[in-house]
C-alpha positions in Angstrom: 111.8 143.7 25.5 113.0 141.9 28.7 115.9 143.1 30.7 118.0 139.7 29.0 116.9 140.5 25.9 118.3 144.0 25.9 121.7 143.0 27.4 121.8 140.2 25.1 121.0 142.0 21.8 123.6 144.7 23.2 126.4 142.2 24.1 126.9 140.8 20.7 130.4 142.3 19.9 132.7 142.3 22.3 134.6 145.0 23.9 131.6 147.4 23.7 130.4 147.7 27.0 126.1 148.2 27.5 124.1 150.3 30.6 121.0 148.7 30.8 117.8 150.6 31.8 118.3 150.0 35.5 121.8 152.1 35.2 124.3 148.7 35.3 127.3 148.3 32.8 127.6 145.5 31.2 130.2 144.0 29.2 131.4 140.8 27.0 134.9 139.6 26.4 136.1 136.6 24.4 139.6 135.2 26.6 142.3 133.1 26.2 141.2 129.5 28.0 144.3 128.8 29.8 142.7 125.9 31.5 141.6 123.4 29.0 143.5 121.2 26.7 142.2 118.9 23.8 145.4 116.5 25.0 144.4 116.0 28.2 141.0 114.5 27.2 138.9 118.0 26.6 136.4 116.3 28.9 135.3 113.6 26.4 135.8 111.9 23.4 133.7 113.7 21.0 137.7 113.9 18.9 138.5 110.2 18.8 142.2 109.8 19.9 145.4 112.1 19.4 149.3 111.4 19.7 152.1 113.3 19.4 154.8 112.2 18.0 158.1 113.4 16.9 159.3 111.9 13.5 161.4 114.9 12.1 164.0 112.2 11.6 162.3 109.4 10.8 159.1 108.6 8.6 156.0 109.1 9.7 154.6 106.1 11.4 150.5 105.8 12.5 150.7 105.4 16.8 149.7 101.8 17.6 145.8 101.0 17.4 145.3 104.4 15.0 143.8 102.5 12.1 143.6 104.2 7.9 141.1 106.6 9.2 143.8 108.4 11.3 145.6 111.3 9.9 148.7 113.3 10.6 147.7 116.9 11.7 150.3 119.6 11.9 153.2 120.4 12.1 151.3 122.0 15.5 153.2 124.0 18.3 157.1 123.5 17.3 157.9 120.7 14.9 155.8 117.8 16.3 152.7 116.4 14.6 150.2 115.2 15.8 148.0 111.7 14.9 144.2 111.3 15.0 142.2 108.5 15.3 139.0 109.7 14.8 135.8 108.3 16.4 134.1 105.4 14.2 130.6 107.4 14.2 132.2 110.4 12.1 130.8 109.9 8.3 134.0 110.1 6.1 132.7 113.2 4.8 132.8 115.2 8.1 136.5 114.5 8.4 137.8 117.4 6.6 135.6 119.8 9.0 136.3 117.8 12.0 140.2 117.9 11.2 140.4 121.4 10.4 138.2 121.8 13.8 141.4 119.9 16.0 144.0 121.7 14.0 142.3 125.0 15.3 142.3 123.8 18.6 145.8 122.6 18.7 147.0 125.9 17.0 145.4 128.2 19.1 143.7 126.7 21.8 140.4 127.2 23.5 138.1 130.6 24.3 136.0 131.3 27.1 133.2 133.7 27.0 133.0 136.3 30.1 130.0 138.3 31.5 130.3 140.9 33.9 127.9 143.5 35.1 129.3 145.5 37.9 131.0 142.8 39.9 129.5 140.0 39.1 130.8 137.8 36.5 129.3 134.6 35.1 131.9 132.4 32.0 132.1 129.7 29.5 135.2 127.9 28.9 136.4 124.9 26.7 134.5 126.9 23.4 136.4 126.1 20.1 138.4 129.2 18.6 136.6 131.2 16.4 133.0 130.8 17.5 130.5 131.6 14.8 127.7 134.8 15.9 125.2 132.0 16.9 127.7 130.6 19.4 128.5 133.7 20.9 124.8 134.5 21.3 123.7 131.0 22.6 126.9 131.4 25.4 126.0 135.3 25.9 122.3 134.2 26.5 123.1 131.3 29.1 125.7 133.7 31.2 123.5 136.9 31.4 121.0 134.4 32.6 123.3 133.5 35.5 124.6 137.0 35.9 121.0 138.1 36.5 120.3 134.9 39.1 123.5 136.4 40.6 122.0 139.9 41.0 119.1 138.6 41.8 120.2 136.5 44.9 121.9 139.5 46.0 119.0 141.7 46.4 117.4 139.1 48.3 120.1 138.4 50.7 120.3 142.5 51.2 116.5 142.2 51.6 116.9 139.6 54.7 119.6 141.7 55.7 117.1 144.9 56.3 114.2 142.6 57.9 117.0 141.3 60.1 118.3 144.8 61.1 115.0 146.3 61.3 113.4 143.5 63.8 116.6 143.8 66.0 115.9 147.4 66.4 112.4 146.9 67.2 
């Protein structure tokens, strides 16, 4: 078994921290992901549309161009709703999924996924809440892959370093 293997294999629950054979820690954590937002566009369109809207005091009303696909998800964060349009391509009976998907996301927001061994760190933001085991795999895979380029580029920057020092001494 392979170095990413190991750490990968080791790294599947969070919070318990691994030493590989060469003597580094590493560690996973699932965090809060403070920077993205399903509202402001989630960096495509997979979603369709959404709109808040507050209609505490008046009845509920579909946003203009929302057509009787759309559907009225919340109350989410205080007492608004929110409307989704979603995209044409969705068969009617992924809606439910896809719905309950959004209202996650609204509810509670985004993960990341983070990676560190010693000081290097490598993350995945934008992940929907509650990742399943594969997820968290797939995303712990791809970062140690990037923490190891990390290390790696390191050693052969201290490498140059040494040639360099020893030829000036020469």
């Amino acid at each position: 078994m392979g170095i990413r293997e190991e750490v990968v294999d080791a790294l599947q629950h969070e919070g318990r921290p691994h030493v590989d054979h060469n003597g580094r820690t590493w560690e996973m954590t699932l965090e809060s992901d403070e920077c993205s937002s399903i509202m402001d566009g989630d960096d495509g369109d997979w979603f369709g549309q959404l709109e808040w809207v507050d209609d505490r005091n008046d009845y509920p009303r579909r946003p203009h161009g929302f057509n009787g696909r759309a559907r009225k998800l919340g109350p989410n964060q205080g007492h608004e709703a929110v409307w989704w349009q979603p995209p044409a391509d969705v068969a009617d009976d992924q809606l439910n999924a896809m719905a309950a998907t959004i209202s996650d996301i609204l509810s509670f927001g985004y993960v990341g996924v983070v990676v560190t061994c010693d000081h290097y760190t490598a993350s995945i933001l934008g992940i929907e809440p509650f990742p399943d085991a594969e997820m968290i795999r797939a995303t712990v895979e791809d970062l140690v892959i990037d923490v190891l380029a990390e290390i790696e580029t390191a050693a052969i920057a201290r490498a140059r370093e040494t040639f360099t020092l020893a030829d000036a001494i020469r």
